[in-house]
C-alpha positions in Angstrom: 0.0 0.0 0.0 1.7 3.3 -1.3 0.6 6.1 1.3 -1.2 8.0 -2.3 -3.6 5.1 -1.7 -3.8 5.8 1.8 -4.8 9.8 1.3 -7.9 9.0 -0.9 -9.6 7.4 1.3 -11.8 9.2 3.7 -9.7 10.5 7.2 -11.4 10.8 10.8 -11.1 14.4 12.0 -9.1 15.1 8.7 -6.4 12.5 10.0 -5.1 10.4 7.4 -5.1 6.9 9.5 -2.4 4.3 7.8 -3.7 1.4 10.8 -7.3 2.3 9.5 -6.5 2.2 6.0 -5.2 -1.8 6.4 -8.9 -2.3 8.0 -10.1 -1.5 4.6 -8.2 -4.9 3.0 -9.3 -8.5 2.7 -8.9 -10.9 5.9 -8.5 -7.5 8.1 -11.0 -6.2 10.7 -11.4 -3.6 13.0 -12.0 -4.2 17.2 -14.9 -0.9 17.0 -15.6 1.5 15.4 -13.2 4.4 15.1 -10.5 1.9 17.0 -7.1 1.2 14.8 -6.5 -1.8 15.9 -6.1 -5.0 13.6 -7.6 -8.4 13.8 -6.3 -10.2 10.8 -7.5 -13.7 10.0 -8.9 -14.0 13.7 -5.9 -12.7 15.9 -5.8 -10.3 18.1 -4.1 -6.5 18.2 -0.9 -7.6 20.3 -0.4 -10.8 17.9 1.0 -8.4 14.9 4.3 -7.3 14.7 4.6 -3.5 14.0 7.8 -2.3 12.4 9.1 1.4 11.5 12.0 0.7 9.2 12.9 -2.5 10.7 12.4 -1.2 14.6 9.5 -2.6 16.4 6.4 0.0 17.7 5.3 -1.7 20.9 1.9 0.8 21.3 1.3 1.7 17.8 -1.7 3.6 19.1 -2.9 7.3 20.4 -5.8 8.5 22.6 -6.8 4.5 24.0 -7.1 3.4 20.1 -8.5 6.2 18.0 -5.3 7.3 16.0 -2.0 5.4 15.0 0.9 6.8 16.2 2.1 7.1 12.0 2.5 10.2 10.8 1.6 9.8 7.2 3.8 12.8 6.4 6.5 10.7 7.0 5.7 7.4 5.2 6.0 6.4 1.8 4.3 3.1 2.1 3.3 0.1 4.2 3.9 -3.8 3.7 1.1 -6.0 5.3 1.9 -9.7 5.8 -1.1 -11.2 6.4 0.3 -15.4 6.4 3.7 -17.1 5.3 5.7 -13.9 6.2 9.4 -14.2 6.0 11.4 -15.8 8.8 13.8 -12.9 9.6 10.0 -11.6 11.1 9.8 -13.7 13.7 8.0 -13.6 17.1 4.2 -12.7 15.8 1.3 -15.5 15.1 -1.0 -12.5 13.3 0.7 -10.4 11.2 3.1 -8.2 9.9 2.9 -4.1 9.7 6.6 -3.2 8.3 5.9 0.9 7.3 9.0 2.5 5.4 9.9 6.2 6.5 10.8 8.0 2.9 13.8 9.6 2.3 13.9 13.1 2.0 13.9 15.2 -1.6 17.5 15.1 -2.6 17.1 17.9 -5.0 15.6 20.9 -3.0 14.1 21.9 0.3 10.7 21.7 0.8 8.0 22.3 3.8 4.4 20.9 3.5 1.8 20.6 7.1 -1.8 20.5 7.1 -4.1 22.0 10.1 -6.6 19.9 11.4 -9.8 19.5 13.4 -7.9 18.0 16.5 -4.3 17.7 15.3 -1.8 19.5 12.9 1.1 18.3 10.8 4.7 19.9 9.7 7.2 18.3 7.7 10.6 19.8 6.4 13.0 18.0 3.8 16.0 18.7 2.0 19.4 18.1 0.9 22.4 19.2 3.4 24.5 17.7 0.6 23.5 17.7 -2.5 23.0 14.1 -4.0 24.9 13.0 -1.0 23.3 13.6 2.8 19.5 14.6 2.7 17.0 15.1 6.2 13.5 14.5 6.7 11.9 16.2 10.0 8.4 15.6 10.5 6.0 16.2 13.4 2.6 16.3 14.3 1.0 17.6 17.7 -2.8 17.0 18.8 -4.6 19.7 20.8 -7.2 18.2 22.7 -5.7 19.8 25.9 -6.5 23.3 24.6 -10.1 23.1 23.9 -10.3 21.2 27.7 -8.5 23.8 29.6 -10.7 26.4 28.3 -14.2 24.4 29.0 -12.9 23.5 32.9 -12.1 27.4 32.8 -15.5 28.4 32.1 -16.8 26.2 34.3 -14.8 26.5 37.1 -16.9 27.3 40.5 -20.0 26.1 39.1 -21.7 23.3 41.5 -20.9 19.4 40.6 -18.7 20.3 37.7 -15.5 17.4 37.6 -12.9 18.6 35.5 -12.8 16.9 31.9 -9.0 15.7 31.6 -6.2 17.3 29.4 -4.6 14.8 26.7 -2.4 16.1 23.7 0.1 13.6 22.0 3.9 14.8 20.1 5.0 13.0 17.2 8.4 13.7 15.7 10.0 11.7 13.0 13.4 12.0 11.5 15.4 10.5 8.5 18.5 11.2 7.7 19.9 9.7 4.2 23.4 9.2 3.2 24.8 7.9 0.1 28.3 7.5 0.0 28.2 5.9 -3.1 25.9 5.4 -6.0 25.4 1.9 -4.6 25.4 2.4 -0.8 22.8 3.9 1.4 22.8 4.7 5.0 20.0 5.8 6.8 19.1 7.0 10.5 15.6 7.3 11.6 13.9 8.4 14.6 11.0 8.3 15.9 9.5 9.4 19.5 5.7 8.8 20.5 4.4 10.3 23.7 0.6 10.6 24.9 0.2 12.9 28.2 -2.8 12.0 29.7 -3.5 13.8 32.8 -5.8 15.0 35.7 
C-alpha cells in the first residue's frame, strides 16, 4: 500500500489513518468503530508485529485506540503480511505491519503541514549535501488539551462540575539519508511517541 492510496480514502477528523487504512483490506478487521486496531484472520491486536523501518512500535496507538501513532507525512508506504511472512519476522502468530519512513527530496528543500480538526502536521525536507546527505523532519501535535483547559475554565466554580482531563500527543519523525556511493545507502531514523494523559 503506497501512502497516495492511503490519502484517498476518507480520514477521521481530517487524519489520514495508515492502521485504519489496512482495515479496509481482505482478511483484516477492526475491534470498534473508530478503534485502529487490527484483527487479521482471527488474531488479536498484540499478535502483529509492528515495524518502522525494521524497529518494532510496541503501542502503535494514540488516545486508548482512535489514531496510529504514524504520521503519514512521514511514510512512503506500508507492507502488510497477512500469512507465510518471511522468517527474519519472527515472534508474531498475526501479522506483519513493516511501514518504510521515505527519504527526504535530494534535490531541494521543501515544507508541506496541514491543520486539522484535533491535530496538525509539519514536515521539512531537504538536501544538506546535495546528492549526498538529505533530512527528513516531520511532526505532528494533537490539541485536545487546549479546547479542555478552556471548558474546565469556564466552568470553574460552578456546583458538581469534575474537571474533563487534558490529553495532547507529540509525534516527531526523523530520517536522515546518506549515500556515500551510488550503490550504498545509509539511513538513521527516529522516531518518538508520547501521549500525556493527565488529571
Amino acid at each position: 500500500l503506497s501512502i497516495k492510496e492511503a490519502k484517498l480514502l476518507p480520514a477521521i477528523f481530517g487524519e489520514v489513518d495508515i492502521l485504519k487504512t489496512l482495515q479496509l483490506k481482505p482478511g483484516v478487521q477492526s475491534g470498534g468503530e473508530g478503534f485502529s486496531g487490527l484483527y487479521v484472520r482471527g488474531g488479536g491486536p498484540d499478535q502483529n508485529l509492528m515495524l518502522i523501518d525494521g524497529a518494532t512500535v510496541y503501542n502503535p496507538n494514540h488516545l486508548f485506540g482512535f489514531f496510529s501513532v504514524f504520521n503519514s507525512d512521514a511514510v512512503s508506504g506500508i507492507d502488510l503480511y497477512k500469512g507465510g511472512f518471511p522468517a527474519r519476522y519472527s515472534g508474531r502468530l498475526s501479522s506483519v505491519v513493516d511501514i518504510k519512513m521515505r527519504d527526504a527530496n535530494p534535490d531541494k528543500w521543501q515544507v508541506a503541514g496541514g491543520l486539522g480538526l484535533i491535530s496538525s502536521r509539519l514536515s521539512v525536507e531537504g538536501p544538506i549535501i546535495k546528492d549526498k546527505l538529505t533530512i527528513l523532519v516531520a511532526g505532528r501535535r494533537a490539541y485536545f488539551d487546549i479546547f479542555t483547559r478552556m471548558y474546565n475554565k469556564s466552568q470553574e466554580g460552578k456546583i458538581g462540575f469534575s474537571p474533563i482531563p487534558d490529553y495532547y500527543f507529540p509525534d516527531p519523525n526523523t530520517k536522515i539519508t546518506w549515500r556515500p556511493t551510488k550503490k550504498d545507502k545509509i539511513t538513521f531514523t527516529g522516531y518518538y511517541g508520547r501521549g500525556v494523559f493527565t488529571f
